[in-house]
Structures are given as C-alpha cells and as structure tokens.
N, C-alpha and C positions, 0 to 999 in steps of 0.2 A: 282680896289679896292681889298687889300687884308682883308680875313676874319681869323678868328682867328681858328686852327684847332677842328675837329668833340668834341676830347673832350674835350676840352674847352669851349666849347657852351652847354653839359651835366651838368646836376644837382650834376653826381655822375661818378668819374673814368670809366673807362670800365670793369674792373676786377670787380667793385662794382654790375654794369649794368650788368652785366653776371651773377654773382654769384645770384643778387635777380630772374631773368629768370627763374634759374635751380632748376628742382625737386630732390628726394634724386635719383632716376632712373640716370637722366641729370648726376648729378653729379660726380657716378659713372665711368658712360660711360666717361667723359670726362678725369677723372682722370685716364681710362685704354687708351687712345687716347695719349693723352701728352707723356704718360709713352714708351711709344710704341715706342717713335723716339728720346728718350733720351740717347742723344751719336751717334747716327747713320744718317750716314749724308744722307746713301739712301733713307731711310722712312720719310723722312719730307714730299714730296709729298704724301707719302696714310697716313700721319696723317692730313692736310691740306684738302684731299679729304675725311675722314671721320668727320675732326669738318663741313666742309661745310655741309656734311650731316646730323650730328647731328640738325647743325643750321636751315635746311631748314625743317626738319622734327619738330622742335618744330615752327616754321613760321607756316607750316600745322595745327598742334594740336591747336595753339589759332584761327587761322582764324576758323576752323570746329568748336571750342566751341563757337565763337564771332557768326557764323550762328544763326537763330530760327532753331528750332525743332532736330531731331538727323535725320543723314545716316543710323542708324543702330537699331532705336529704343530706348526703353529706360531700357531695364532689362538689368541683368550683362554680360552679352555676350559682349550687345554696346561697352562696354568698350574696349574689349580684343580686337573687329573687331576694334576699331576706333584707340588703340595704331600701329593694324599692318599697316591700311591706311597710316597712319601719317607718318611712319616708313619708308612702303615700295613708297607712294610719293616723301617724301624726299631724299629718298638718290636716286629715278628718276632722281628730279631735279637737283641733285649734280652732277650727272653720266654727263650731258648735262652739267655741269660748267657753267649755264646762271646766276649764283649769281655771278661767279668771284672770290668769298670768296676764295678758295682753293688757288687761284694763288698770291692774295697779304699776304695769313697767310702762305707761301710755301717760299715766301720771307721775311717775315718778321723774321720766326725760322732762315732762315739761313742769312740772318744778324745779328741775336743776338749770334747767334754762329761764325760768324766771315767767313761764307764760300761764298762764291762769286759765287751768280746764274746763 
C-alpha cells in the first residue's frame, strides 16, 4: 500500500510548518545557517549539521516547557540557564546524528543544487 508523501498529509507546506516553529532568535540563526553554504559545495554538510542542531535544540526547548514546573526555577536567570540547556543539548544530540536530519537536509541541498552525493 502506497501512502501519499509526509507533506501531503500536513495541514500546511513545510516551509509554512517551519516558519510558524521559529522564534525571531530561530529565525535569525537560521537565515545566518542557509547563508553560510550558499555556493559552496563543501559546507553543505556543517550547514546540514547545524540546522539539525538548531532542530533538535528547539525539540529540547518545547519538550522542557511541555514539563510541570521549571529545572531552573522561575526568576529571570531560568531563562538564560534553560535557553543554554536547550542549546547546548541540542546540538549534543546532533553531534551523535541519532535524528539523521543532517544526512537527508546534506542531500537534499545538494540535489537542489545539482551535485551528486
């Protein structure tokens, strides 16, 4: 049985699905990411391994606010500790590539670009 692909079966494109995610921080970071390996056929792998890490580090941030109570308290500090958590989690778990994201967004720039992985 074939099923019809991931977004296809979304309410909303993936660029759309992204863009509501991202905070103006997210948004940022993502646009100095992209920028980074535009033209250059070497850097598509550590832009690849930095959106996975963006990716996995806002995964972190909702799962920790989805929690009760806070890691860190609740005055303005929490904040600051819970954005480094998030941060330095994520790009843990990117480092370990157990999302995979980096490997199929590493293919997928350089098929849009025409290079052959």
């Amino acid at each position: 049985m074939r099923t019809a692909p991931l977004t296809a079966q979304l309410p909303m494109d993936g660029r759309q699905l992204g863009a509501a995610a991202l905070t103006g921080r997210d948004d940022a970071r993502l646009k100095s990411i992209t920028q980074a390996a535009n033209g250059d056929e070497d850097r598509t792998g550590e832009v690849a391994r930095k959106l996975e890490g963006m990716f996995a580090s806002m995964l972190v941030k909702e799962m920790r606010n989805a929690s009760p109570g806070s890691f860190f308290g609740t005055d303005s500090a929490a904040d600051v500790y819970g954005g480094w958590f998030d941060e330095h989690v994520g790009e843990s778990i990117a480092k370990q590539g157990s999302l995979h994201i980096a490997d199929f967004v590493q293919r997928l720039i350089q098929k849009n670009e025409g290079v052959q992985p």
